[in-house]
C-alpha positions as CSV (number, residue, x, y, z in Angstrom):
1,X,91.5,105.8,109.0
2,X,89.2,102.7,109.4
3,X,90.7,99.1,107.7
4,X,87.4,97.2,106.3
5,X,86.9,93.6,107.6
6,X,87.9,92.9,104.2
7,X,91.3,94.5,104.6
8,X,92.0,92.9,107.8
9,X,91.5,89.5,107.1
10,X,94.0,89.9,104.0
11,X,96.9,91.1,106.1
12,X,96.1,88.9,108.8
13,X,96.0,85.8,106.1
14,X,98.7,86.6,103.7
15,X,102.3,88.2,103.9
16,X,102.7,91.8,103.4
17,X,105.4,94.0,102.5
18,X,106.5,96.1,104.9
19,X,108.8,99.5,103.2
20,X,110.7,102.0,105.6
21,X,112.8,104.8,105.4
22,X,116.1,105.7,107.0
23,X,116.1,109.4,108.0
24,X,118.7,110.3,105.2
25,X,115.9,109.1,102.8
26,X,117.1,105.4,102.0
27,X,113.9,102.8,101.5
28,X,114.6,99.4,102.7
29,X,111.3,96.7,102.4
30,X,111.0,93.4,103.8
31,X,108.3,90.7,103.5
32,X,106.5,90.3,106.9
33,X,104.2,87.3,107.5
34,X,104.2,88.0,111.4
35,X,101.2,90.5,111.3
36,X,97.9,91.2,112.8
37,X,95.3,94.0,112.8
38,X,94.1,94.1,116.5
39,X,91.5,96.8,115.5
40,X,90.1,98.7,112.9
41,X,93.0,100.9,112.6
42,X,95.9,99.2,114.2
43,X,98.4,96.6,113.0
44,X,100.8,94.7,115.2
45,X,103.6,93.6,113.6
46,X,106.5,91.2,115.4
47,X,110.2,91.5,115.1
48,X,112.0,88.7,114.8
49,X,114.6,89.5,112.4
50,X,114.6,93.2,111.9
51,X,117.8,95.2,111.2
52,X,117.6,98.2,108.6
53,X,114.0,98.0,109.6
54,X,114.2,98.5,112.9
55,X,117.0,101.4,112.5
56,X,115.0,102.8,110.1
57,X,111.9,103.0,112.4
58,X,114.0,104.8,115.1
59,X,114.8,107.4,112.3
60,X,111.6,107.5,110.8
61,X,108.6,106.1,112.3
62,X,106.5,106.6,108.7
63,X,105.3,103.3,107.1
64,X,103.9,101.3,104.0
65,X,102.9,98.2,103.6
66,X,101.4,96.6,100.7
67,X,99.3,93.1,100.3
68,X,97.6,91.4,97.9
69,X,95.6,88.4,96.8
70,X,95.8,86.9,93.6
71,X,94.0,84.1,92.4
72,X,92.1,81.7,94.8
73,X,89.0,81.8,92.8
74,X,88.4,85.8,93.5
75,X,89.3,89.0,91.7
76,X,92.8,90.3,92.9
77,X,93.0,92.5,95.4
78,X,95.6,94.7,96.9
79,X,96.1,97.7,99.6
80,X,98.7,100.2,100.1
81,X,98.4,101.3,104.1
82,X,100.4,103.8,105.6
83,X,101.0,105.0,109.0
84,X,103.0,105.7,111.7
85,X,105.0,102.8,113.7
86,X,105.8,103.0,117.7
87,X,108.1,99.8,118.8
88,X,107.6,98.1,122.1
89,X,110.0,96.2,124.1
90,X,108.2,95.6,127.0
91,X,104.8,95.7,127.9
92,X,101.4,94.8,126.9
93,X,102.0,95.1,123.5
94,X,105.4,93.2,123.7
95,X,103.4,90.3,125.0
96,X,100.8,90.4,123.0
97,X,103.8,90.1,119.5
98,X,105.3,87.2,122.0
99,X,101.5,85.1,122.1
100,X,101.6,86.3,118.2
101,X,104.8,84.3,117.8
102,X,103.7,81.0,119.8
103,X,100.4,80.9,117.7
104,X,102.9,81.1,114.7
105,X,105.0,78.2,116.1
106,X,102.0,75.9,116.1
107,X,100.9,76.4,112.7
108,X,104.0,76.6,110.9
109,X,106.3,74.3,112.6
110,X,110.0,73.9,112.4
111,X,110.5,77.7,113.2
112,X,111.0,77.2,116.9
113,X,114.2,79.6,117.1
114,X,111.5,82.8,116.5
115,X,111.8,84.7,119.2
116,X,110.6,88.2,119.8
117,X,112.7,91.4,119.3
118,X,110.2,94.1,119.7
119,X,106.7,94.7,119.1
120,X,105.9,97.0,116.1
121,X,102.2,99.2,116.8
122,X,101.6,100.9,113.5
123,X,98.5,103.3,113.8
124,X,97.1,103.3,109.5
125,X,96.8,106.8,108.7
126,X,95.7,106.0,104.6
127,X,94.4,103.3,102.9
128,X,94.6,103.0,99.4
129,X,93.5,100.3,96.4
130,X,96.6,98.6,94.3
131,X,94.4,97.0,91.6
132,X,92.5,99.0,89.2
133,X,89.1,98.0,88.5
134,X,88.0,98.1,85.0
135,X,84.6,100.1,84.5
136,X,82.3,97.3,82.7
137,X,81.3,99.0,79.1
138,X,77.4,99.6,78.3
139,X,75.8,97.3,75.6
């Protein structure tokens, strides 16, 4: 499944929510500002904190993750992706979350202590619209 440009450019510009599973069925969601689509149907996403998550992802490597943008001078919009996660500790990906995190340190600064955990590939498998759009009536 193919993320528009329009889809990418709200996850890469606004935190998303990122919900997991633990293999006994338990959901655990945590806000994730840490994340970039590095092509049409890839996100990156870094771990810096992870816990549950990251348990959750060795259990269960399903995914959502939901954004949305409200306001700014637009109508809202909002995605519900899903997908399957792989987690890096090493490798090209891993460096590519560590680059991620210095980017991060320049623009949002005081949040030197970030350092990098893993590197979480998720591969979007659907895409779907969170806002309905109301049909405009004929006059």
């Amino acid at each position: 499944m193919e993320m528009s440009d329009e889809i990418q450019d709200i996850i890469n510009e606004n935190l998303v929510h990122l919900a997991t599973t633990s293999q006994d069925g338990k959901p655990n969601v945590v806000p994730v500002g840490g994340i970039r689509a590095i092509s049409d149907s890839e996100l990156l996403i870094v771990d810096v904190l992870f816990d549950k998550t990251k348990k959750n992802l060795l259990e269960n490597p399903q995914v959502a993750i939901a954004v949305e943008v409200l306001g700014k001078g637009m109508p809202p919009r909002g995605y519900q992706l899903k997908g399957r996660a792989k987690i890096f500790t090493s490798g090209e990906m891993f460096e590519r979350a560590e680059k991620m995190v210095e980017d991060m340190r320049k623009r949002w600064r005081g949040h030197t202590d970030l350092k990098v955990k893993s590197a979480v590939l998720v591969k979007i498998e659907e895409i779907f619209s969170t806002v309905h759009h109301k049909k405009e009536e004929e006059e």
